[in-house]
N, C-alpha and C positions, 0 to 999 in steps of 0.2 A: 507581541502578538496579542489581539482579542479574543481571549478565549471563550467569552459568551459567543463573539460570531464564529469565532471555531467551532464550538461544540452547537450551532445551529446549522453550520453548515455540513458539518457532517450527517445529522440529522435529515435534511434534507437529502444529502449525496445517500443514503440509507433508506428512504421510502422512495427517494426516484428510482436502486438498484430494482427493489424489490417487484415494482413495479410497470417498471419501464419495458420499450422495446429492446431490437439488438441495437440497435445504432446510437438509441441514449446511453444504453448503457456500455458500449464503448468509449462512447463520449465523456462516460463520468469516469471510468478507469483511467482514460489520460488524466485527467483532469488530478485526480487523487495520484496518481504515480508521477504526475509533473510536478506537484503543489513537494510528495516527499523527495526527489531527486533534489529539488531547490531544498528542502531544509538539510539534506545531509550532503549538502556539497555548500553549505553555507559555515564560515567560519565564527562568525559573528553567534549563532545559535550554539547553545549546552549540549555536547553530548554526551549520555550516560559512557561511563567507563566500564568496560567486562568486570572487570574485578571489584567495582562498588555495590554490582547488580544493580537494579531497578527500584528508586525509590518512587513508588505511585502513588504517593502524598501528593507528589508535583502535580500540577498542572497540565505542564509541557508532557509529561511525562504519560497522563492517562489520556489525553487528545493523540500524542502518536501511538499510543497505541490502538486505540478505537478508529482510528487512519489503516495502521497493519491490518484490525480483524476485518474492515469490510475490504481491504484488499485482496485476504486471504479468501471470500466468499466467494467474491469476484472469481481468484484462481479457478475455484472447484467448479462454479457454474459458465465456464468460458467454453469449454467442450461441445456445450450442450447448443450452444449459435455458432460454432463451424456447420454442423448440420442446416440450420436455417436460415445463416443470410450470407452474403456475398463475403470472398475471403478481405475484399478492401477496407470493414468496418472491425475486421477484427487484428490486422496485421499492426498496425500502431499501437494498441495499449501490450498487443505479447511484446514488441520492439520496446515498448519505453519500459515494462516489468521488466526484462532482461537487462538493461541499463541500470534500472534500479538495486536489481539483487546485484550485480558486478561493481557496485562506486565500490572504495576503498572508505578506509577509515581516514578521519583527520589526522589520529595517532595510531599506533599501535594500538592500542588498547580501547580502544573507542569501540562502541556499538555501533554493527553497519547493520543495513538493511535488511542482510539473510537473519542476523540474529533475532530480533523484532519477530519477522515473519515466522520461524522456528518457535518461537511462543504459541503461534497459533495452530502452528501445523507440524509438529516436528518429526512425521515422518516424511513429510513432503509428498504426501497424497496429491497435490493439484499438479505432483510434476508428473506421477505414473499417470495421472489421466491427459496429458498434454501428448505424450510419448505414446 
């Protein structure tokens, strides 16, 4: 992976959230919730182990997770455009976040997706406001 273009592209997916409509920025939630479903259903890609914990020396390591916190933002401010635009631009990124948090591990021990996102949010405040 290129991680200068990673870390510019999240950059970007990060001034489009913040500034964007509803519909871009549905747009960029698939976008980042496809880009991670394909890395952690990829075999070929490292995944940290529970029990190594998180070494964010890595590369890999500090790109997904700067992937997890604008996902996590995402969660919290998704409430707020049920109210303002049609339910059609927001029903796909909750469908593919719900995919996302439910993959499985490669092994047991592997870090899945809910774990990640529990760094950013661990009481899961985006799910009481979804509810």
């Amino acid at each position: 992976e290129d991680y200068d273009c990673a870390e510019e592209a999240l950059t970007l997916h990060a001034k489009l959230f913040s500034s964007g409509t509803a519909q871009s920025t549905g747009e960029l939630a698939l976008s980042l919730t496809g880009h991670l479903i394909q890395h952690f259903q990829s075999t070929a890609t490292y995944h940290s182990m529970v029990t190594a914990g998180i070494d964010t020396a890595q590369r890999n390591t500090r790109c997904i997770l700067r992937r997890f916190m604008l996902l996590s933002m995402f969660q919290h401010d998704i409430p707020s455009f049920w109210i303002r635009c049609p339910a059609r631009f927001m029903t796909m990124p909750i469908q593919q976040t719900i995919q996302l948090l439910s993959l499985p591990g490669i092994t047991g021990d592997a870090m899945r997706p809910i774990h990640y996102l529990s760094l950013y949010d661990h009481r899961a405040l985006w799910f009481r406001k979804w509810t």
